[in-house]
C-alpha positions as a printed NumPy array, in Angstrom:
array([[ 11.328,  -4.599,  18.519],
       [  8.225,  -7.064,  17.85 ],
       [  7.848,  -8.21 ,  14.332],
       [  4.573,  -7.629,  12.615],
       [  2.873, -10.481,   9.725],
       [  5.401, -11.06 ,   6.645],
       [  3.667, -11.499,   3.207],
       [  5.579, -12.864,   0.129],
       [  3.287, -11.659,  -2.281],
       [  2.018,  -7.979,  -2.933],
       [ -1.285,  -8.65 ,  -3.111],
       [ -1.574,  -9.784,   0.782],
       [ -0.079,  -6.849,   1.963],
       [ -2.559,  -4.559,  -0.05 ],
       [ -5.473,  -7.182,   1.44 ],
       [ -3.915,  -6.492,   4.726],
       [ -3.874,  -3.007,   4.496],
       [ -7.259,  -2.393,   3.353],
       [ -8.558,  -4.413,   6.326],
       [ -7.255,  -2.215,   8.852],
       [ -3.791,  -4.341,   9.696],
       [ -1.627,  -1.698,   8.724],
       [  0.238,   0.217,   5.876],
       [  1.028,  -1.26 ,   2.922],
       [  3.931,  -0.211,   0.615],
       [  3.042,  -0.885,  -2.643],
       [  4.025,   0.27 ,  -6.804],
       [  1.197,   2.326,  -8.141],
       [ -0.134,  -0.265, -10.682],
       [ -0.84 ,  -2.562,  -7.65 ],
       [ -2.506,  -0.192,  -5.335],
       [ -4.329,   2.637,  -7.671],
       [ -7.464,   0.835,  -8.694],
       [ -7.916,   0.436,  -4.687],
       [ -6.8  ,   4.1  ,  -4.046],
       [ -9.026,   5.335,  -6.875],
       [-12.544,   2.944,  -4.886],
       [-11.426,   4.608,  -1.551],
       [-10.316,   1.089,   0.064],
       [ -6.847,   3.15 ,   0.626],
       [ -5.652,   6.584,   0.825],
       [ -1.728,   7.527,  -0.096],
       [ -1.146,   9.47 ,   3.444],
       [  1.405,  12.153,   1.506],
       [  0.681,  14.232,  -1.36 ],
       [  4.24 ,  14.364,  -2.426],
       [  5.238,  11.535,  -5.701],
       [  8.128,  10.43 ,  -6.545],
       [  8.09 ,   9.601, -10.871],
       [ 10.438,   6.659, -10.71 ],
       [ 10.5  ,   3.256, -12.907],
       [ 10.741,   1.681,  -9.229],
       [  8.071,   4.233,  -7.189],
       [  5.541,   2.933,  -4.308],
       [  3.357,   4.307,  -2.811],
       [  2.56 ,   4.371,   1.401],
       [ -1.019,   3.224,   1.611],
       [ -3.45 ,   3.485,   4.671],
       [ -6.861,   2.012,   5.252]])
């Protein structure tokens, strides 16, 4: 199995993501102010209320 880019920081994988590298999984307060301008889209309409939810973002 090949091995994709590792980010250590959140914020890269949302940057990657929204440049077409891939999906992102990410905790709402991270990703909804780029869900919300249409730079991602949460694939599933299902949402899990959790202290510890993400989201599955696409570009």
């Amino acid at each position: 199995m090949q091995q994709g880019p590792i980010f250590s920081h959140s914020a890269m994988v949302l940057q990657a993501a929204i440049h077409g590298q891939g999906v992102a999984l990410a905790n709402n307060v991270m990703a909804q102010s780029e869900i919300e301008a249409g730079r991602l889209v949460c694939p599933f309409n299902d949402v899990l209320v959790s202290k510890n939810a993400f989201y599955l973002c696409l570009p």
